[in-house]
mmCIF entry with sequence, helices, sheets and N, C-alpha, C, O atoms, coordinates in Angstrom:
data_MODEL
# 
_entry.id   MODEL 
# 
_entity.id                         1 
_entity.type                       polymer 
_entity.pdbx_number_of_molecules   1 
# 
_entity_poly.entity_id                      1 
_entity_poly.type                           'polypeptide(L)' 
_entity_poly.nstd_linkage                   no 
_entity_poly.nstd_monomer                   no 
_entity_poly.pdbx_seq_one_letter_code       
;(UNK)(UNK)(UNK)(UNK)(UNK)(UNK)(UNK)(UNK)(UNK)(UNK)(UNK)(UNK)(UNK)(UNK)(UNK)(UNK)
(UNK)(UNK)(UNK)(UNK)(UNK)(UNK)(UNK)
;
_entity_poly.pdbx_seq_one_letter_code_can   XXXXXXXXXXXXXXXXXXXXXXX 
_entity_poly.pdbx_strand_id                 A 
# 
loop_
_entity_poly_seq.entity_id 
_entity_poly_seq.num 
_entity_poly_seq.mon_id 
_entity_poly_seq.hetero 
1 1  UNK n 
1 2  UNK n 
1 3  UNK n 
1 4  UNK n 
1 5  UNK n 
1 6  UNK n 
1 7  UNK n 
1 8  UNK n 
1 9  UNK n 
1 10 UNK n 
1 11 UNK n 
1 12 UNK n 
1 13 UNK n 
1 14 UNK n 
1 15 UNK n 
1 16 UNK n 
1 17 UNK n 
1 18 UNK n 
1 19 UNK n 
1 20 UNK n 
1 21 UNK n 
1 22 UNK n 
1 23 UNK n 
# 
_struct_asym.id          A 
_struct_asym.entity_id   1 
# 
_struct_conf.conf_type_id            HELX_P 
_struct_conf.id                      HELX_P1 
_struct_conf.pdbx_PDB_helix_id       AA1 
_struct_conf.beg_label_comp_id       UNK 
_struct_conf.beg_label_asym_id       A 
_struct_conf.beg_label_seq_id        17 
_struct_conf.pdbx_beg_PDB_ins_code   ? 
_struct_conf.end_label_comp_id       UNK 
_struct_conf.end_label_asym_id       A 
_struct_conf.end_label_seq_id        22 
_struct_conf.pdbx_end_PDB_ins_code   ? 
_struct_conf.beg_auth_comp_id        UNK 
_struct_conf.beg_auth_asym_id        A 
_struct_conf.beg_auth_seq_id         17 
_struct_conf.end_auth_comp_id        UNK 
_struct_conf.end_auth_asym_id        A 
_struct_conf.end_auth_seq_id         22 
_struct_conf.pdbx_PDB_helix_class    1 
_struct_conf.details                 ? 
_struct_conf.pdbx_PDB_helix_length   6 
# 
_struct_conf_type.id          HELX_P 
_struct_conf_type.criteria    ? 
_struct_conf_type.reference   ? 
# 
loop_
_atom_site.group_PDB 
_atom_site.id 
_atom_site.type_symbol 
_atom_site.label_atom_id 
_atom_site.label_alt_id 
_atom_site.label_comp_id 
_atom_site.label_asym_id 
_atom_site.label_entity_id 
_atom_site.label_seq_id 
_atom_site.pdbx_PDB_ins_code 
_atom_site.Cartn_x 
_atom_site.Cartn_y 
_atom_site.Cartn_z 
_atom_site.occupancy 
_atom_site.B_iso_or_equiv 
_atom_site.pdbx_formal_charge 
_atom_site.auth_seq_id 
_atom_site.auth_comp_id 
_atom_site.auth_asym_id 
_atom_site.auth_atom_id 
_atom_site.pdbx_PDB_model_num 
ATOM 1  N N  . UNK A 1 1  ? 55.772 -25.139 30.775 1.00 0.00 ? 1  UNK A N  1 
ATOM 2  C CA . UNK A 1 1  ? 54.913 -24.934 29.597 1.00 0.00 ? 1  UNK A CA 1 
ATOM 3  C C  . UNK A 1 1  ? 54.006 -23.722 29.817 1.00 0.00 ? 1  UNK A C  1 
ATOM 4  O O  . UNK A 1 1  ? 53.819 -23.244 30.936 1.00 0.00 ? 1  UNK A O  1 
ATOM 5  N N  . UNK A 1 2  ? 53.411 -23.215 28.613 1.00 0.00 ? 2  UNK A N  1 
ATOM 6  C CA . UNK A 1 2  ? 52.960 -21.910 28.732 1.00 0.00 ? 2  UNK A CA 1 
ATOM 7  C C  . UNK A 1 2  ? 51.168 -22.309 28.828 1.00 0.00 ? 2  UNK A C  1 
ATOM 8  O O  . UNK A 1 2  ? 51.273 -23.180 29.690 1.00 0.00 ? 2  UNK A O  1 
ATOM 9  N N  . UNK A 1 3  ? 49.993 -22.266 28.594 1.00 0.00 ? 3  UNK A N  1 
ATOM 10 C CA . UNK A 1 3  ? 49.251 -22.244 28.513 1.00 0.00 ? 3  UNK A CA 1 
ATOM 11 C C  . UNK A 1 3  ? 48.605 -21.004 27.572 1.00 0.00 ? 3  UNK A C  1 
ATOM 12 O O  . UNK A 1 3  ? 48.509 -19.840 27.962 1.00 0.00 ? 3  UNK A O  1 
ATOM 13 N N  . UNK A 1 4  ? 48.140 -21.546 26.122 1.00 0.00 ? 4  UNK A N  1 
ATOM 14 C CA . UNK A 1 4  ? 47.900 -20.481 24.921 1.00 0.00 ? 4  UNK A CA 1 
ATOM 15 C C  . UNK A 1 4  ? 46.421 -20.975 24.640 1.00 0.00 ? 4  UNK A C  1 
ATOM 16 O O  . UNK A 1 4  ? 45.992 -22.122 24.516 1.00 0.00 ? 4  UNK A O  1 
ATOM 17 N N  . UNK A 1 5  ? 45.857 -19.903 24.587 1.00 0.00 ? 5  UNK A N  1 
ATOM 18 C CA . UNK A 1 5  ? 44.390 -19.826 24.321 1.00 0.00 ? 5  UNK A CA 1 
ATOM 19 C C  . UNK A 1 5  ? 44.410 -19.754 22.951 1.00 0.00 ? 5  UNK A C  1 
ATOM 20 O O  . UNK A 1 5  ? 44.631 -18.652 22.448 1.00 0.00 ? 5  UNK A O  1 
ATOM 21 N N  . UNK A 1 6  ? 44.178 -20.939 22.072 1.00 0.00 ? 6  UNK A N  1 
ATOM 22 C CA . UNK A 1 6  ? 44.263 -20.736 19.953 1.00 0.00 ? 6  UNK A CA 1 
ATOM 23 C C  . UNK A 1 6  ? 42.749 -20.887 19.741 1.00 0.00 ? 6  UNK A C  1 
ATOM 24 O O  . UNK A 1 6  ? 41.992 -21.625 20.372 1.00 0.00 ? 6  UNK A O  1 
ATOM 25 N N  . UNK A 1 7  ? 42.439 -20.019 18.695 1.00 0.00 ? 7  UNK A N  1 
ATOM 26 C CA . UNK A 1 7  ? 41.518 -19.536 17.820 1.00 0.00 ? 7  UNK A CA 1 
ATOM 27 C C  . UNK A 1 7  ? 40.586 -19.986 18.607 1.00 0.00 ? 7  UNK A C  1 
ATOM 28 O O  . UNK A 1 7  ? 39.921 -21.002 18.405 1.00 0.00 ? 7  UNK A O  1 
ATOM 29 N N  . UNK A 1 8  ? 40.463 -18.904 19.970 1.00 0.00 ? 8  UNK A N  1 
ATOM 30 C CA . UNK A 1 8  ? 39.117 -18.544 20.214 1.00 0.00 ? 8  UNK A CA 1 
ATOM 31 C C  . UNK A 1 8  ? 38.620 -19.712 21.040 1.00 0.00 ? 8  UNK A C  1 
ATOM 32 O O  . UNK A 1 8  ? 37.412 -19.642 21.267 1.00 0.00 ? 8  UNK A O  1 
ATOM 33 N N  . UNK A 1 9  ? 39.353 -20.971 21.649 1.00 0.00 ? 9  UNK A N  1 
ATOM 34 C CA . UNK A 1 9  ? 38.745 -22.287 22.396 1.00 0.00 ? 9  UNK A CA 1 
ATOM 35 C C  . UNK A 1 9  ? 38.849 -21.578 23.837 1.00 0.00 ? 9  UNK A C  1 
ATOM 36 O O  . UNK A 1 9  ? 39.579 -20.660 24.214 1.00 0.00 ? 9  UNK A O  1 
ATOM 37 N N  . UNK A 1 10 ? 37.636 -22.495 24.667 1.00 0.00 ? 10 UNK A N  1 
ATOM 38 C CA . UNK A 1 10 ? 37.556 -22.166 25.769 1.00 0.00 ? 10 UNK A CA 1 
ATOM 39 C C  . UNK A 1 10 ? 38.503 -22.890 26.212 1.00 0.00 ? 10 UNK A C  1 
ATOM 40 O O  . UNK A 1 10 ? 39.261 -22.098 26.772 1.00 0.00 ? 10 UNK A O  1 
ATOM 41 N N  . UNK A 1 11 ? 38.828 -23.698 26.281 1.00 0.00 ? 11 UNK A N  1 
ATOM 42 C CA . UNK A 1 11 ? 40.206 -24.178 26.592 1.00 0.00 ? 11 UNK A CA 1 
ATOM 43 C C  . UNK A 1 11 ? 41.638 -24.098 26.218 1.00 0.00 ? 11 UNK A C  1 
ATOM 44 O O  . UNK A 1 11 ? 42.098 -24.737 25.272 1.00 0.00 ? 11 UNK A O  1 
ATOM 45 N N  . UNK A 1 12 ? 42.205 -23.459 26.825 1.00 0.00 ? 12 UNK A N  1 
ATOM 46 C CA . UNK A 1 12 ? 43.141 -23.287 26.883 1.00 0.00 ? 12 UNK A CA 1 
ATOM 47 C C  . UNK A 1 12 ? 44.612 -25.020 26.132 1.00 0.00 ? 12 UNK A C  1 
ATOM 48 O O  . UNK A 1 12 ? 44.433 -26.117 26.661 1.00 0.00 ? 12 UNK A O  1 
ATOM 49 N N  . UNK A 1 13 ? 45.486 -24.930 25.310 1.00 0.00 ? 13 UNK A N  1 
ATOM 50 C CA . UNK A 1 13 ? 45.871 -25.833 24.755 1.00 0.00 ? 13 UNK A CA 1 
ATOM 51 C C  . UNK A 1 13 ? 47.756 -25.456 25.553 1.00 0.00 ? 13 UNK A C  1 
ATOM 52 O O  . UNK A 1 13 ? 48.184 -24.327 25.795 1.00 0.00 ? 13 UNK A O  1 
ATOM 53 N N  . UNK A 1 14 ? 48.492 -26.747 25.782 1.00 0.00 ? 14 UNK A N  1 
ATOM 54 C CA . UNK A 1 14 ? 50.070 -26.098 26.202 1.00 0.00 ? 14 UNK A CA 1 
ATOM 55 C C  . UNK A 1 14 ? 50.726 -26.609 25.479 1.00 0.00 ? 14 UNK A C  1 
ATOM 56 O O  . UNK A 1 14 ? 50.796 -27.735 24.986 1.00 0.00 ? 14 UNK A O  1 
ATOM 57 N N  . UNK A 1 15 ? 51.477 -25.307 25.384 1.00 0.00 ? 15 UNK A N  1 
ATOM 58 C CA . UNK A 1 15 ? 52.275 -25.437 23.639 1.00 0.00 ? 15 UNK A CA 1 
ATOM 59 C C  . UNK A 1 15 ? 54.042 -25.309 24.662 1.00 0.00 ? 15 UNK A C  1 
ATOM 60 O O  . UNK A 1 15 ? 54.123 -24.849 25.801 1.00 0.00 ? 15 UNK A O  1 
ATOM 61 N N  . UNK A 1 16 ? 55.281 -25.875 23.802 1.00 0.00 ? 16 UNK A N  1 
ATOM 62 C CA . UNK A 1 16 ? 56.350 -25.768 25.126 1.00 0.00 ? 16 UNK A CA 1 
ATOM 63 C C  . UNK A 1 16 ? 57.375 -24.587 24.276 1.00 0.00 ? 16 UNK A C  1 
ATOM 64 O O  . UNK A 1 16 ? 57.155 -24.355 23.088 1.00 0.00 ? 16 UNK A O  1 
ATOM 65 N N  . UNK A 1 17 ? 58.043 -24.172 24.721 1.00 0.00 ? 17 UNK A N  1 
ATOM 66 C CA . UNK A 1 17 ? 58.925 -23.192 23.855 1.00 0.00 ? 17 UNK A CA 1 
ATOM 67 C C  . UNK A 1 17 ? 59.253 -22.763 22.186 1.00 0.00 ? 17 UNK A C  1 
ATOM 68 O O  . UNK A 1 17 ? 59.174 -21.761 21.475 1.00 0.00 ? 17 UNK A O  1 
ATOM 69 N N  . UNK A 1 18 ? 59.636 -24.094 22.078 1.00 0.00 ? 18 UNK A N  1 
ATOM 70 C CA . UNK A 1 18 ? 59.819 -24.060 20.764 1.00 0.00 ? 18 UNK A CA 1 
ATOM 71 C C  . UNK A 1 18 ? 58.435 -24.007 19.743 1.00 0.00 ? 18 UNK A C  1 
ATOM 72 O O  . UNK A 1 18 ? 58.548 -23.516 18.620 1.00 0.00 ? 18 UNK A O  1 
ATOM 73 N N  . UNK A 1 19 ? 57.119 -24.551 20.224 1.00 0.00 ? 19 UNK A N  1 
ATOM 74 C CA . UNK A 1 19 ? 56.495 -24.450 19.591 1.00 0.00 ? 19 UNK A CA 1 
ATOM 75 C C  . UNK A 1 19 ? 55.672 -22.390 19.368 1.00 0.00 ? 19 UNK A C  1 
ATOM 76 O O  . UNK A 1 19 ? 55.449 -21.681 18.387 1.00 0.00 ? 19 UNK A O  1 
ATOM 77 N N  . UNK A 1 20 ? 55.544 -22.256 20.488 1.00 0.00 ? 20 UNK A N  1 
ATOM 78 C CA . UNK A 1 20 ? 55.416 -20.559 20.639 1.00 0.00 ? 20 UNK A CA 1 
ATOM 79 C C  . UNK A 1 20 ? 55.973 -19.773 19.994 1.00 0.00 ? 20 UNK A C  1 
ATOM 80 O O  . UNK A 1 20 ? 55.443 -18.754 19.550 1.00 0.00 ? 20 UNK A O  1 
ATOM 81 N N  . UNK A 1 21 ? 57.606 -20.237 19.764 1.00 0.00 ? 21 UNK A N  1 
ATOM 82 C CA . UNK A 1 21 ? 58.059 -19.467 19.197 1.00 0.00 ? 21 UNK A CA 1 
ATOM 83 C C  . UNK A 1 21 ? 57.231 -19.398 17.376 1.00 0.00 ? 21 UNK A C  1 
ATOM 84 O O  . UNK A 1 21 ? 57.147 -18.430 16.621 1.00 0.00 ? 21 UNK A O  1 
ATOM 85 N N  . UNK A 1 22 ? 56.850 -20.520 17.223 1.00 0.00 ? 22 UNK A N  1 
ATOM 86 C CA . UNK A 1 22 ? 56.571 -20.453 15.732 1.00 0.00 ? 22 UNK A CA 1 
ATOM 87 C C  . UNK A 1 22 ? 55.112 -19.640 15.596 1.00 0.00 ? 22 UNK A C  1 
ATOM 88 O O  . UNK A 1 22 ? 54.634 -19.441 14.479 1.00 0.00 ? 22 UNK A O  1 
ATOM 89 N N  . UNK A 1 23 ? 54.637 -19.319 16.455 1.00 0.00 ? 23 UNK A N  1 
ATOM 90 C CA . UNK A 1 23 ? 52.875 -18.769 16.325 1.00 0.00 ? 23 UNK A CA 1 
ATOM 91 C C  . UNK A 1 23 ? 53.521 -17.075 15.864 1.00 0.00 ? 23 UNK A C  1 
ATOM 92 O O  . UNK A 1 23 ? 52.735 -16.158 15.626 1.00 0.00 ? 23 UNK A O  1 
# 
């Protein structure tokens, strides 16, 4: 899994392939 920093959270959220691809 990737680890994606979304809109600006200090925490970091893990999103897995397929979902990345959709951002």
């Amino acid at each position: 899994k990737v680890l994606v920093n979304m809109f600006g959270r200090d925490t970091p959220v893990e999103l897995d392939s397929l979902q990345i691809k959709k951002l």
